[in-house]
C-alpha positions in Angstrom: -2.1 -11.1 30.9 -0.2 -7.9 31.8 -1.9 -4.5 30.5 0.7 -4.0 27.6 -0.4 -7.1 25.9 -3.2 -7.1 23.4 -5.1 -10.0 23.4 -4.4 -12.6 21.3 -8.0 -12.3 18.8 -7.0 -8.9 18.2 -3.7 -9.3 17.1 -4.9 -13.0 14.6 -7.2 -10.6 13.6 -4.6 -7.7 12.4 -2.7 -10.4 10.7 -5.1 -12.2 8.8 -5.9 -8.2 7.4 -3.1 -8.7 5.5 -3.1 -12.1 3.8 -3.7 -11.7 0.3 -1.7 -8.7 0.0 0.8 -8.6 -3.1 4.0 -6.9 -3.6 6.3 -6.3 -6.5 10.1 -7.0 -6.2 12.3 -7.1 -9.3 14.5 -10.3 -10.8 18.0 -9.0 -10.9 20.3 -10.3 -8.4 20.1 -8.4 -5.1 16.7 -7.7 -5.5 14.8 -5.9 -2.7 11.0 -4.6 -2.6 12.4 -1.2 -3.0 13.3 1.2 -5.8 10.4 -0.2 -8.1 12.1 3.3 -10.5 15.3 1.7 -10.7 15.4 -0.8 -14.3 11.7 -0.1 -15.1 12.0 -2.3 -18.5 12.7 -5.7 -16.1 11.3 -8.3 -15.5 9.2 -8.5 -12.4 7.9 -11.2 -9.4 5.2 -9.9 -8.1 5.0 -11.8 -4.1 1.8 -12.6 -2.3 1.8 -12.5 1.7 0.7 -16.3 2.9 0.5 -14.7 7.0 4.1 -15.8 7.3 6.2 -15.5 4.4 6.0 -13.9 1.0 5.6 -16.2 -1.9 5.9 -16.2 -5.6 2.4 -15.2 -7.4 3.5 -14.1 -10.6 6.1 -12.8 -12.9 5.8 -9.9 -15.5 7.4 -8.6 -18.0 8.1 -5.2 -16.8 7.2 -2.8 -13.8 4.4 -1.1 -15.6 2.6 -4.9 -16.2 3.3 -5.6 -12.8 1.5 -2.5 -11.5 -0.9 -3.4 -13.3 -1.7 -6.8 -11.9 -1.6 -4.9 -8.5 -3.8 -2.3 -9.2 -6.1 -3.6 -12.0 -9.0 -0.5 -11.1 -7.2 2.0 -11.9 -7.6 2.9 -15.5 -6.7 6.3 -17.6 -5.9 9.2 -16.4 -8.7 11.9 -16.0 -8.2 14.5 -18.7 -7.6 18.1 -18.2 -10.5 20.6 -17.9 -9.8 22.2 -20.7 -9.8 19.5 -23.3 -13.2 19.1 -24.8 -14.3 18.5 -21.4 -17.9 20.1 -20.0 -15.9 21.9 -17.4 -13.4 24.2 -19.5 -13.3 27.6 -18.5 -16.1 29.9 -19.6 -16.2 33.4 -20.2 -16.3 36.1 -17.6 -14.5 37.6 -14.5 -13.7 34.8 -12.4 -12.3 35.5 -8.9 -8.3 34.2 -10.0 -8.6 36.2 -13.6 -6.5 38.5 -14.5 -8.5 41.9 -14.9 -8.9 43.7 -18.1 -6.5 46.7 -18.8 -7.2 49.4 -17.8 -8.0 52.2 -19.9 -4.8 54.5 -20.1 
């Protein structure tokens, strides 16, 4: 084996990290896995990696169900600091406030 070839458990090994993994392409002719902001409201396949070819795994109704399916952890997004939140800004002098007027 020359020195520029990595051997051949190394290389399974960097494949078989990627089984499983799921992609979303749209269903209008000429699709492509790219431009998931172009026609948001259609319908979706969403493609699962087999280690050597993509294959069907499910289809949605839109892209935002289809994100969904791909990233089912992530939930609501965290509201701002100042709405009803322990962490709204309190009273006082912080180091970014604007001082007070000064007398004229």
């Amino acid at each position: 084996m020359g020195e520029e070839e990595e051997p051949l458990a190394e290389w399974a090994a960097r494949r078989d990290q990627r089984v499983g993994r799921l992609r979303v392409v749209p269903l209008y002719e000429g699709r492509r896995a790219r431009g998931a902001h172009v026609r948001p409201g259609e319908p979706r396949l969403v493609e699962r990696w087999s280690g050597c070819a993509w294959e069907a795994f499910a289809v949605t109704r839109d892209l935002a169900e289809a994100l969904r399916l791909l990233h089912p952890q992530a939930q609501e997004p965290p509201a701002c600091p100042g709405e009803g939140s322990s962490q709204a800004l309190r009273a006082g002098r912080g180091r970014h406030r604007k001082p007070p007027p000064e007398p004229s």
